[in-house]
C-alpha positions as CSV (number, residue, x, y, z in Angstrom):
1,X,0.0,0.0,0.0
2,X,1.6,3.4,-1.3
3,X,2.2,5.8,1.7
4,X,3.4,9.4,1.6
5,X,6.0,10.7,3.6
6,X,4.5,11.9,7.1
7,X,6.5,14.9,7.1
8,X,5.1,16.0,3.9
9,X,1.8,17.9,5.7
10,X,3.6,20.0,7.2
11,X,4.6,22.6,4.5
12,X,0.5,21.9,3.0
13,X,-0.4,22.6,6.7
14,X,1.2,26.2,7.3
15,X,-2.6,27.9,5.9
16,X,-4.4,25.5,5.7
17,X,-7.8,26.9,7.4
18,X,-7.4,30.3,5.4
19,X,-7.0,28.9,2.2
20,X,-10.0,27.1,1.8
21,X,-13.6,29.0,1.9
22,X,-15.8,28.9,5.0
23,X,-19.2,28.1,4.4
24,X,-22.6,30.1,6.9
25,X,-23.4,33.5,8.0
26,X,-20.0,35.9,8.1
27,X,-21.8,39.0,9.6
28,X,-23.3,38.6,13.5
29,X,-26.5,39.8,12.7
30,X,-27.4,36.4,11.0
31,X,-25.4,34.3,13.1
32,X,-26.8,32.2,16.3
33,X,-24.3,33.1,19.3
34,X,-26.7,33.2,22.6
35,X,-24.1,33.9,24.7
36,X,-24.6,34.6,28.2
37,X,-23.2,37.4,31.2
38,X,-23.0,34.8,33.9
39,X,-22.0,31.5,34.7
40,X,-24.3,29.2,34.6
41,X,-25.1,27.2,37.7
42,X,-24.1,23.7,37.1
43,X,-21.0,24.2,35.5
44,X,-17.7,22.9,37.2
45,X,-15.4,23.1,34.8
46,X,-13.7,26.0,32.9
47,X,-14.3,25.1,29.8
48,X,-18.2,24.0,30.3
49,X,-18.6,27.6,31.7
50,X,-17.3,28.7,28.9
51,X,-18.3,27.3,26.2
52,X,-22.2,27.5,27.5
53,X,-21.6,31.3,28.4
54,X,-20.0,31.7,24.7
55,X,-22.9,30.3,23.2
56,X,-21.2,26.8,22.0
57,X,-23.1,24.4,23.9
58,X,-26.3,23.5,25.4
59,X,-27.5,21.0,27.5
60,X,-30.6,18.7,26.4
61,X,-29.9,15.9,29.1
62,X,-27.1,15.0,31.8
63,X,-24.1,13.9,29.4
64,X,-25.9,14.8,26.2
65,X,-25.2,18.0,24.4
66,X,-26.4,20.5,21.3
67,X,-23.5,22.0,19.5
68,X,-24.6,25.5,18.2
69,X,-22.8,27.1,15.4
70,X,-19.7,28.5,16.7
71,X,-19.0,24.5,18.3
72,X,-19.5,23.1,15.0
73,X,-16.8,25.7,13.1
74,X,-14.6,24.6,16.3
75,X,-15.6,20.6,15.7
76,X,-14.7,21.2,11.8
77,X,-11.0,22.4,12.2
78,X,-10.5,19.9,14.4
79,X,-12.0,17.0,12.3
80,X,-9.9,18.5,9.1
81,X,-6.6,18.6,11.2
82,X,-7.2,15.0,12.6
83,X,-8.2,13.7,8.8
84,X,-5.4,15.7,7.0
85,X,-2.9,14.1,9.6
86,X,-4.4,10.7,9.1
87,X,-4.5,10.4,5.2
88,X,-0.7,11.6,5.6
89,X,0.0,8.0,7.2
90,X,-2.2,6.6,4.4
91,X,-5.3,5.7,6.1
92,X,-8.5,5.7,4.7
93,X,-11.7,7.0,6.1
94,X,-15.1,5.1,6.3
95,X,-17.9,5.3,8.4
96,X,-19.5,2.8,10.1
97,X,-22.7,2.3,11.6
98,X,-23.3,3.3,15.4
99,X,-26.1,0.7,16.1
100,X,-24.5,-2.8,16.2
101,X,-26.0,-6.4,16.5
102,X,-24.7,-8.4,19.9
103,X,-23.9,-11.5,18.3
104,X,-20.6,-9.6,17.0
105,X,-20.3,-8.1,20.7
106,X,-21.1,-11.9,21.6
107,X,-18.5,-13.7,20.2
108,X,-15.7,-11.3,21.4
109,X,-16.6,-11.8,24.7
110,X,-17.3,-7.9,25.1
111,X,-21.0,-8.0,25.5
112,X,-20.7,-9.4,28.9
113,X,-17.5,-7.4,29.8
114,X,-18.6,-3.6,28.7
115,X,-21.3,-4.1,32.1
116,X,-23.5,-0.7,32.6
117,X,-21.8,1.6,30.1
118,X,-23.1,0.1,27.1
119,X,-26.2,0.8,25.6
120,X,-28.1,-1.9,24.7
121,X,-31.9,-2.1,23.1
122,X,-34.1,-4.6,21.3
123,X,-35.6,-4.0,17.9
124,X,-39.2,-4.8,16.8
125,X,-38.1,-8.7,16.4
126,X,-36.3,-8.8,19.6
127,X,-32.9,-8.8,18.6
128,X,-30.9,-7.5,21.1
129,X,-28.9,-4.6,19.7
130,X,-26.1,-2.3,20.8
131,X,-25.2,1.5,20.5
132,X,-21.5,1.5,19.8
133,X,-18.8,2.4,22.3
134,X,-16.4,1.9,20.2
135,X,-15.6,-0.5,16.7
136,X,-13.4,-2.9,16.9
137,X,-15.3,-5.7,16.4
138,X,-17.2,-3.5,13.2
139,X,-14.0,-3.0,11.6
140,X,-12.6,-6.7,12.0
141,X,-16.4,-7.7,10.6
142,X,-15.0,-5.7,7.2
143,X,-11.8,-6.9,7.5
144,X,-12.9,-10.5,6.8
145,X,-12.8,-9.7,3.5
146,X,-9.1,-8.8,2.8
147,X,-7.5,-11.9,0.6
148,X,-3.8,-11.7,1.1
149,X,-0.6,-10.6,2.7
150,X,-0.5,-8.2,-0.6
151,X,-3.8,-6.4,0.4
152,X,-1.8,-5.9,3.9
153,X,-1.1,-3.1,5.5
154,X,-4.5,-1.0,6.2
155,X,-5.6,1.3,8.3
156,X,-9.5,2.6,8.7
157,X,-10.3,5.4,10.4
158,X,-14.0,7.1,10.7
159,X,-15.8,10.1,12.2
160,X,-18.1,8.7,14.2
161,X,-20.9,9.1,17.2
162,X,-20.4,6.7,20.6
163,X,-22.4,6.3,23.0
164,X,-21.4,5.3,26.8
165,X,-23.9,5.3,29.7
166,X,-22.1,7.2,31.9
167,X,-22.6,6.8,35.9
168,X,-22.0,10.2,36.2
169,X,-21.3,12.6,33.4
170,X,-19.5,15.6,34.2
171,X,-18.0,19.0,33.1
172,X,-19.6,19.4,30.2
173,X,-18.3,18.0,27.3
174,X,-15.1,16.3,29.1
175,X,-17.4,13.3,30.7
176,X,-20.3,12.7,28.2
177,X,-22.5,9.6,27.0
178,X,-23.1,10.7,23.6
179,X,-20.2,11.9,21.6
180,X,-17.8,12.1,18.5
181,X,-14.7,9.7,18.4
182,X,-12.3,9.5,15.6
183,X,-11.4,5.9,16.0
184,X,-8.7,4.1,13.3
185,X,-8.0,0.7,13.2
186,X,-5.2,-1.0,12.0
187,X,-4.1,-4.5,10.2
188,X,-1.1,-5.7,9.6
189,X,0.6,-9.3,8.5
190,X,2.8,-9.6,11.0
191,X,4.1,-8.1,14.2
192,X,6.5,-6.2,12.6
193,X,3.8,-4.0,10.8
194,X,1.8,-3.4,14.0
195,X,5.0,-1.4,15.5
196,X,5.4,0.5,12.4
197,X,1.7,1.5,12.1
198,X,1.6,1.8,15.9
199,X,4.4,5.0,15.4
200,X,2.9,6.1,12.5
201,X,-0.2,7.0,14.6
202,X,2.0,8.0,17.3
203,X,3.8,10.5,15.0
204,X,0.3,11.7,13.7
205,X,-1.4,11.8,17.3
206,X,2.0,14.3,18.3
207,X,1.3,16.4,14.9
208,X,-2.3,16.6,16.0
209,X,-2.4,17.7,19.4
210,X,0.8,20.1,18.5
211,X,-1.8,21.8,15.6
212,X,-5.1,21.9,18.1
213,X,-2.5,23.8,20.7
214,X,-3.0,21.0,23.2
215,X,0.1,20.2,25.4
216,X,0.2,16.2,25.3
217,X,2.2,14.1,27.8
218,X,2.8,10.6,25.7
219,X,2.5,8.2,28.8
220,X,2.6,4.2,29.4
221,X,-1.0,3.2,29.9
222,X,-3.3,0.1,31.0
223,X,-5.2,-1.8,27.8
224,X,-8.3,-2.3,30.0
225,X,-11.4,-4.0,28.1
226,X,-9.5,-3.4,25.0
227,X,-7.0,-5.8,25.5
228,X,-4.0,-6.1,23.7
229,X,0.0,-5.9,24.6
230,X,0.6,-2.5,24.6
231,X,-0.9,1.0,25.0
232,X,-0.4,4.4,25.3
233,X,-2.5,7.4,26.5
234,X,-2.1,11.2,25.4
235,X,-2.4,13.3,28.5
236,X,-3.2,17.1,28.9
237,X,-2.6,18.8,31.8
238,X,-5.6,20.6,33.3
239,X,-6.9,20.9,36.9
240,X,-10.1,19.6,35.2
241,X,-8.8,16.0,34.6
242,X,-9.8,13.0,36.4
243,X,-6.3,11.3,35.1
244,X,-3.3,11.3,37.0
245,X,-0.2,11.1,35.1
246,X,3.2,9.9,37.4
247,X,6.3,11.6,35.2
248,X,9.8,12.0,35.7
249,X,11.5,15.6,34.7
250,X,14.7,13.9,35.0
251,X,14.7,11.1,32.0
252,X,11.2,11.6,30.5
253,X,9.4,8.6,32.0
254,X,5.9,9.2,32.0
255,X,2.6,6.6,32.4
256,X,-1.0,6.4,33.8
257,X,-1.2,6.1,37.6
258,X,-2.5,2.7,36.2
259,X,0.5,1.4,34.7
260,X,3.3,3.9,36.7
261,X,6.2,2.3,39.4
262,X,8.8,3.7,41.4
263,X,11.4,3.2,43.6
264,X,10.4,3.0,47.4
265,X,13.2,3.7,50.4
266,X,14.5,0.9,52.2
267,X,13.0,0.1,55.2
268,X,14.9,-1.4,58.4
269,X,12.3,-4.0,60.3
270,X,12.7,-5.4,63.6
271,X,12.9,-9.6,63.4
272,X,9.6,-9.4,65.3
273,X,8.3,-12.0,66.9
274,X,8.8,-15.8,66.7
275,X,4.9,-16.1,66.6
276,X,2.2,-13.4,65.7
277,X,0.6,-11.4,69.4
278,X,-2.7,-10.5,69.3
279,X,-3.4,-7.6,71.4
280,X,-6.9,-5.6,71.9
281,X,-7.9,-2.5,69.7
282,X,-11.8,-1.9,70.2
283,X,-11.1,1.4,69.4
284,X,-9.1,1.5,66.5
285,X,-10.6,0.7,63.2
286,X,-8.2,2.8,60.7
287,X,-5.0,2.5,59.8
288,X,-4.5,6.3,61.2
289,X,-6.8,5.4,64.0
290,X,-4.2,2.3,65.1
291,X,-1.2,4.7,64.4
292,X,-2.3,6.9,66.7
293,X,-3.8,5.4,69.1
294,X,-1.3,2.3,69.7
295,X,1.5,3.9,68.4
296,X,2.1,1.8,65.0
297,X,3.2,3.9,62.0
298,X,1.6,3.3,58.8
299,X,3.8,1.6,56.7
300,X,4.4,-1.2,59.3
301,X,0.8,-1.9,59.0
302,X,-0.6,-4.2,56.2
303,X,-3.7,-3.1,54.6
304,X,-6.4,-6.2,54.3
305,X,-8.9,-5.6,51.0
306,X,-11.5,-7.7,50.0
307,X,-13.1,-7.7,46.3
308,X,-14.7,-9.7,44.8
309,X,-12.8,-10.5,41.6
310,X,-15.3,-12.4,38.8
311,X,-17.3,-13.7,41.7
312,X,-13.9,-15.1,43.5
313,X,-13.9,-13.6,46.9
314,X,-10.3,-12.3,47.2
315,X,-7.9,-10.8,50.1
316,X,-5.6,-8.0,48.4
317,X,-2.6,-7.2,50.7
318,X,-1.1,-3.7,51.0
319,X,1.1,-1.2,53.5
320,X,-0.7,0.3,55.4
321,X,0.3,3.8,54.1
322,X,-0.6,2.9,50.5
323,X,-3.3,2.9,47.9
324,X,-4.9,0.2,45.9
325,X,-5.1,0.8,41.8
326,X,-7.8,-1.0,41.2
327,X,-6.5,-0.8,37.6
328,X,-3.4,-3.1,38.3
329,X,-5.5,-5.3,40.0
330,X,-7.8,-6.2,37.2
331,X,-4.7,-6.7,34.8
332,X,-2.9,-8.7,37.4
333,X,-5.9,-11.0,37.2
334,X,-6.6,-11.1,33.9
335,X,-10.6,-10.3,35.4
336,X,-13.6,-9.3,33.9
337,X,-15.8,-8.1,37.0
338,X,-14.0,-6.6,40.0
339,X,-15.9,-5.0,42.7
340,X,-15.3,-4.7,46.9
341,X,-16.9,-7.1,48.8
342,X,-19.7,-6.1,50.8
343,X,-19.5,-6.1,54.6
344,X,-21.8,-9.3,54.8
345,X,-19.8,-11.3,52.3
346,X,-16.5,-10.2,54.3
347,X,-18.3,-11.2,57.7
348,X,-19.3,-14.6,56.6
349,X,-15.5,-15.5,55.0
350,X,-13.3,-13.9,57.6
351,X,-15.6,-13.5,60.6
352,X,-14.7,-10.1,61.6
353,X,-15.8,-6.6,60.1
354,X,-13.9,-4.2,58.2
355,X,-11.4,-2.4,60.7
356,X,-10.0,-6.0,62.0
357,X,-9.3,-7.7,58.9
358,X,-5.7,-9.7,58.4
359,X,-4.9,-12.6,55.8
360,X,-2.8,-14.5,58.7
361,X,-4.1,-18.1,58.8
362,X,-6.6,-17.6,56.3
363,X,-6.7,-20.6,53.6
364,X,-9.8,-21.6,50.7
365,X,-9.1,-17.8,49.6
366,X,-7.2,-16.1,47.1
367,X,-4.0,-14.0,48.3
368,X,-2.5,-11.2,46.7
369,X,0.1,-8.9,48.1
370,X,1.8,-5.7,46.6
371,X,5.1,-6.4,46.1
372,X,6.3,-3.6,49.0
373,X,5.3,-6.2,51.6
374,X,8.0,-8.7,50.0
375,X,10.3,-9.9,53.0
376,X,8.8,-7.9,55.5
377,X,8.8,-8.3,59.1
378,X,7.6,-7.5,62.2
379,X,4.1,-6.0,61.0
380,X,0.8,-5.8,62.3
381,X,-2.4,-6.6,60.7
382,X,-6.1,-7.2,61.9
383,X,-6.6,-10.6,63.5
384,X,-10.0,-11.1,62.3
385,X,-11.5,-11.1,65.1
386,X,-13.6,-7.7,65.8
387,X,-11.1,-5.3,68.0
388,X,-8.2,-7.3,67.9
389,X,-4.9,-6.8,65.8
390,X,-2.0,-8.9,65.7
391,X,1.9,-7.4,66.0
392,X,5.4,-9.2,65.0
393,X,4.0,-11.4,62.0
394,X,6.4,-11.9,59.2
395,X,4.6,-12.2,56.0
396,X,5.7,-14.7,53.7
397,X,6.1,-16.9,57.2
398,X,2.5,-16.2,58.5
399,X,0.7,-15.3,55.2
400,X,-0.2,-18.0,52.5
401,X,0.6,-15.1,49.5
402,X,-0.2,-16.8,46.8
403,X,0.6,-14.2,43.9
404,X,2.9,-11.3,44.2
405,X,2.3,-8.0,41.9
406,X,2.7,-4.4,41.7
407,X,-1.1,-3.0,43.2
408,X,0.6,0.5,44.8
409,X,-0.6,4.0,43.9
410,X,2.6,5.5,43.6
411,X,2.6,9.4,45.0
412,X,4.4,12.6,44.2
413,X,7.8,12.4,45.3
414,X,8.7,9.2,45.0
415,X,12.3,8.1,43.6
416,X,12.0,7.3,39.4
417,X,13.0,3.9,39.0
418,X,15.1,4.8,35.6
419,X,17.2,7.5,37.2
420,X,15.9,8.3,40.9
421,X,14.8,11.6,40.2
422,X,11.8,12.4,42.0
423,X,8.4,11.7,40.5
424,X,5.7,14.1,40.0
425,X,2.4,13.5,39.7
426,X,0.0,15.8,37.6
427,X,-4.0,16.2,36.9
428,X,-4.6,15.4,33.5
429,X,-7.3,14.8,30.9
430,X,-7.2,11.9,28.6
431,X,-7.5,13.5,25.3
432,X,-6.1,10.3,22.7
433,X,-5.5,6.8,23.3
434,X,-3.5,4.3,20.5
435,X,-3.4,0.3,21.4
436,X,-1.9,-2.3,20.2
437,X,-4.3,-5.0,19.8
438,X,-2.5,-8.0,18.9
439,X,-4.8,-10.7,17.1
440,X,-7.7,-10.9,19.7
441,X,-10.3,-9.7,17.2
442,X,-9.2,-11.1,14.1
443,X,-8.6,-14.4,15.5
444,X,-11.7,-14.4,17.3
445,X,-13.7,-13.3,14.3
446,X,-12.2,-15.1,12.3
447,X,-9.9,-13.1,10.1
448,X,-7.1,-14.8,7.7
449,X,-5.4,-14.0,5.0
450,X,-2.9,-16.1,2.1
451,X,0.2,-15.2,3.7
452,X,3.7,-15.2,1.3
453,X,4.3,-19.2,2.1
454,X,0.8,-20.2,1.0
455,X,-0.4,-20.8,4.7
456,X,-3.0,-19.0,6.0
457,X,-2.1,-15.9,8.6
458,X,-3.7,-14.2,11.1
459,X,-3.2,-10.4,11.0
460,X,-2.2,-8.3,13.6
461,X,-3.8,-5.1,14.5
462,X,-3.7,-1.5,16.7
463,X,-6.7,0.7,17.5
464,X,-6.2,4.3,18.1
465,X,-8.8,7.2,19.4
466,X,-9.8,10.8,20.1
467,X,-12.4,11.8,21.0
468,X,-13.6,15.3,18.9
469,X,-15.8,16.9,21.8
470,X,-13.0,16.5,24.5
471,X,-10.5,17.7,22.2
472,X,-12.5,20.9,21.7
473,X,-13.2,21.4,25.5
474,X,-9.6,20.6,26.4
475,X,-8.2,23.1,24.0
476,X,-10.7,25.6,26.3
477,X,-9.4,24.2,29.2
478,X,-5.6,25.2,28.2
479,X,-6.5,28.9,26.3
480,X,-8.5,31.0,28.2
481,X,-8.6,34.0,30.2
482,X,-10.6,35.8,33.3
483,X,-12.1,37.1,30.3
484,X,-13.3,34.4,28.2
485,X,-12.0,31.7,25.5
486,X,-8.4,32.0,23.7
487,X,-8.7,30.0,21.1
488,X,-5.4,29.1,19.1
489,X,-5.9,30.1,15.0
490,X,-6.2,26.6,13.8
491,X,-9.2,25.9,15.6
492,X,-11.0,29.0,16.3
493,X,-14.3,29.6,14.9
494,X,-13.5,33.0,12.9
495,X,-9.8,33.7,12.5
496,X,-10.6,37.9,12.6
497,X,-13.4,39.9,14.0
498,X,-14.1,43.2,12.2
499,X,-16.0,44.7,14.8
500,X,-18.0,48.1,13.9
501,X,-18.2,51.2,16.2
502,X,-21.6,53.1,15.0
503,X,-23.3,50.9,12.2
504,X,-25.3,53.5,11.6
505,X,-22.3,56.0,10.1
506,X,-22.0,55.4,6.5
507,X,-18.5,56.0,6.3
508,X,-17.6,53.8,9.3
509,X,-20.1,50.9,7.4
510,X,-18.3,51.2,4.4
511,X,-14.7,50.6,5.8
512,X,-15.5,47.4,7.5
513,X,-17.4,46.2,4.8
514,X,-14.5,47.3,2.4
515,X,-12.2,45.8,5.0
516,X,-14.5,42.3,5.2
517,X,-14.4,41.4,1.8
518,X,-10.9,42.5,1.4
519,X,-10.0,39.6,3.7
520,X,-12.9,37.4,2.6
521,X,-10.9,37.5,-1.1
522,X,-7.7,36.6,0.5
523,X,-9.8,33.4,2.7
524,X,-9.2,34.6,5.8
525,X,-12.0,33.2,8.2
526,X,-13.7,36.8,9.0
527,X,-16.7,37.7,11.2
528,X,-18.3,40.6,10.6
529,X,-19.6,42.0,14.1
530,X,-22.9,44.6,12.3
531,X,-24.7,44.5,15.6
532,X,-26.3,47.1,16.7
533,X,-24.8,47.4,20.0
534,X,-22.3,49.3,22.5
535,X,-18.5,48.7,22.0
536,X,-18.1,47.3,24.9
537,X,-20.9,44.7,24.7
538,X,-19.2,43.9,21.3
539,X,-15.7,43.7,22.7
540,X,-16.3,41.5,25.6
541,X,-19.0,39.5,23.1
542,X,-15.4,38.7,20.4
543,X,-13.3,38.4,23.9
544,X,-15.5,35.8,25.6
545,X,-16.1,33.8,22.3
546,X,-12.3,34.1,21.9
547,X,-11.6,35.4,18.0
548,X,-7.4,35.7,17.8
549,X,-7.7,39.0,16.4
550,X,-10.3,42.0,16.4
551,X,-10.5,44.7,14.0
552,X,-11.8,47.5,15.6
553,X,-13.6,50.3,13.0
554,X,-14.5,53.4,14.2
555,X,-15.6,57.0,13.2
556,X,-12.4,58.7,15.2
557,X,-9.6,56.3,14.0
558,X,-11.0,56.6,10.1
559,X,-10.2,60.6,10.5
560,X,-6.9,59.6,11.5
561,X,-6.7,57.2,8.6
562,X,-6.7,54.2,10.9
563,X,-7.8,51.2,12.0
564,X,-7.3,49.1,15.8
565,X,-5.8,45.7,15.4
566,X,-6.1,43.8,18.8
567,X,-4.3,40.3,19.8
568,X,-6.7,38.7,21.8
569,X,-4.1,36.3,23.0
570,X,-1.7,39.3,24.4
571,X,-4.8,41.9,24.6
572,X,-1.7,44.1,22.6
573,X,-3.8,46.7,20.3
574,X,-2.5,48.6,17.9
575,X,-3.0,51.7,15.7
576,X,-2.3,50.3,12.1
577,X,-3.4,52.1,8.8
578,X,-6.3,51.5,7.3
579,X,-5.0,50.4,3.5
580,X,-3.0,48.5,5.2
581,X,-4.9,47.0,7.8
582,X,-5.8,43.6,6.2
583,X,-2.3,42.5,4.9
584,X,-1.1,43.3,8.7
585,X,-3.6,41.0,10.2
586,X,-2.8,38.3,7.0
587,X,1.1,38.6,8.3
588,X,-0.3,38.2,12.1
589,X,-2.2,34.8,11.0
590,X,0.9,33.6,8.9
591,X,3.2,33.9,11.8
592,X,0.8,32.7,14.3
């Protein structure tokens, strides 16, 4: 399959939004932008507050939202950046339905495993039938088709609307259940092909997010329900995130709080005690309650979970000064359903509550510890018994561990494993996501292909995501001001604002017009701001919408012979002349 060079965009990329024509309404007076003077209630993110007050979104339902006209200009650049990036690597772009039968969900296993977040209906036969979170399966259904090695390698990508039943969607278009995902898919003959298209999208996704002005943190990352050997998430920084990203500013390492390690201090223990001493705490049922009230520090305490992993009651081991990742343990385990037991179920296994729980003589169970409790001694633990601990225990003498795995949260500060700089962990928001899949769908759809020997071959494949909405409310998330949205040129929805000071003054009417179609000729994304309003009402109207540059027309600058030319980035204005006026704002959006 021909491909052409990645790097070749670039220098077709430079203009690429002014040197095409925008379609819709150029002058405000025709254009739907309801924008609003306060925030509104509900909204607990930046760039929900926003994007509602700027007249971008509104809400039908919890997780479920209108784009109004500005959002879709927004949603358009994006989509053209992400396709012009993709047909660089050579992928081609299909769409796919978004209502799916199960018995394709069925036979990858994925019906069961997706739970509560997918969507599922029946039709007027009773099928049962699924709104798409995604399209792996569709894609390998299409892929059934390919013939040979020779027709190998592809990759598919599509525009296309998911929907996830969210438990609780949140901050406006950052935690949705019905949204816009470009999702590619690639296939490959061998595993060789599935690294190469697996940095192709890599090297797009970095393009991408470097055009859409979104600072991206490349990061190691769990494969989840997706499955596969390898993954990695795109990461934006934002107070807004519900991601935390563990990264080193001394040698670059960087991963999900799901995936990430360190390096823990050594830690001197006693030899304890030749068997474990129970000893009476009715009133400590915390690990900081048993620190301080019996005088035992944190991390000489082991934590005792219980889940319930794919019906499998389980004890999970931790120090006590540590945090599960519930993350770790699912891919530890391989499970499908993890939940924490109730405190009936624990009661009837271990016959003690929470607060006095301890994995010492316990057998019939499954026992996992985190690997920081390897070799430890002289530790205390609940005795199972209800106000009653145990102190001195060893654990791999008085604990029948039967799997040992990394389950820790690891925390800011923490030595880097690579080069023992300190870690540091930040908020982020997930804003891409590129997995290599391996042959889990292909084999279990049943995908082959004549491979060069004759024999019949299995091909490899890597799915990779972003998700359009997020991408747009991210981008507000990083550009933006006390006084509104900053969007970067590639992505705003007008490039310039010609605003107009006194509609009503013919010679004032005449320049901006003059001025509007001067830059309308040369394709620069213009709005023409005609309203019949006060300046500042205007200026804060092109301020909280967040147009790069205004061009500010007005009765005592035209007897001057000029024109205002205001950064909205810097909030720099200056006095430029009015014959000249749109090749200085052409220059501005070339260098910017």
């Amino acid at each position: 399959m021909a491909r052409r060079d990645v790097g070749a965009s670039a220098a077709a990329t430079l203009r690429s939004f002014t040197e095409r024509t925008v379609s819709g309404p150029m002058r405000w007076s025709q254009l739907y932008v309801p924008t609003l003077r306060e925030d509104p209630a509900d909204a607990d993110a930046v760039s929900h507050r926003l994007l509602v007050r700027g007249g971008f979104v509104r809400q039908l339902m919890a997780g479920h939202y209108s784009l109004l006209p500005l959002a879709v200009r927004v949603r358009a650049k994006i989509v053209d950046i992400i396709r012009e990036e993709l047909n660089a690597i050579g992928a081609q772009e299909f769409v796919l339905p978004a209502m799916h039968p199960a018995e394709v969900w069925q036979r990858t296993g994925r019906w069961e495993v997706m739970g509560e977040e997918m969507f599922r209906l029946k039709d007027r036969k009773g099928a049962d039938i699924a709104l798409g979170m995604t399209h792996e399966e569709i894609f390998t259904v299409l892929a059934q088709e390919l013939r040979s090695y020779r027709d190998l390698p592809q990759i598919w990508y599509q525009f296309q609307t998911k929907f996830r039943d969210e438990a609780r969607p949140k901050s406006g278009l950052l935690r949705v259940r019905e949204f816009t995902m470009k999702d590619s898919y690639s296939f490959d003959a061998a595993d060789e092909g599935l690294d190469r298209s697996f940095d192709l999208h890599r090297g797009a996704y970095e393009r991408i997010f470097e055009r859409l002005g979104l600072p991206a943190i490349a990061v190691q990352a769990s494969s989840g329900s997706m499955g596969g050997s390898a993954s990695v998430e795109f990461m934006s920084p934002s107070d807004a995130g519900e991601d935390l990203v563990v990264r080193c500013l001394g040698c670059g390492y960087a991963a999900n709080t799901e995936k990430a390690t360190s390096a823990l201090a050594a830690v001197a223990d006693g030899p304890g005690l030749d068997v474990p001493e129970p000893f009476d705490t009715p009133d400590a049922r915390t690990i900081d309650e048993l620190a301080r009230l019996h005088g035992v520090p944190a991390e000489r305490q082991i934590k005792t979970l219980v889940y319930v992993v794919d019906d499998q009651l389980t004890l999970v081991l931790l120090r006590g000064d540590h945090s599960l990742v519930e993350q770790k343990l699912i891919d530890t385990l391989a499970a499908t359903a993890v939940r924490p037991a109730t405190a009936e179920e624990i009661q009837a296994a271990l016959g003690a509550l929470p607060g006095s729980l301890g994995a010492v003589g316990v057998t019939g169970l499954p026992i996992l510890a985190d690997e920081a409790l390897r070799g430890r001694t002289d530790m205390t633990t609940g005795a199972n018994t209800d106000g009653v601990h145990l102190r001195g225990l060893s654990v791999e003498r008085d604990i029948a561990v039967q799997r040992w795995a990394d389950l820790r949260e690891v925390v800011s500060g923490e030595p880097c494993l690579a080069c023992g700089e300190p870690l540091d962990v930040v908020v982020t928001i997930e804003v891409g996501h590129i997995f290599k899949l391996g042959r889990k769908y292909t084999e279990l759809l049943g995908v082959t292909v004549l491979g060069p020997d004759g024999d019949r071959v299995v091909p490899t494949m890597g799915s990779y995501g972003i998700g359009v909405e997020r991408a747009m409310a991210s981008i507000v998330e990083t550009h933006h001001d006390e006084k509104g949205i900053v969007w970067p040129v590639s992505v705003a929805p007008f490039e310039v604002a010609v605003v107009v000071l006194g509609v009503t003054d013919t010679t004032v009417a005449e320049a901006a017009e003059d001025l509007y179609r001067q830059l309308q000729a040369d394709r620069v994304d213009v709005l023409l701001d005609d309203r019949n309003e006060r300046p500042g009402v205007k200026f804060s109207d092109v301020e909280l919408i967040g147009i790069p540059y205004r061009l500010t027309v007005g009765a005592r600058g035209l007897t001057e012979g000029t024109v205002e030319v205001t950064t909205r980035a810097t909030g720099e204005t200056q006095l430029v002349p009015v014959d000249q006026a749109a090749e200085h704002v052409r220059k501005l959006l070339t260098a910017a």
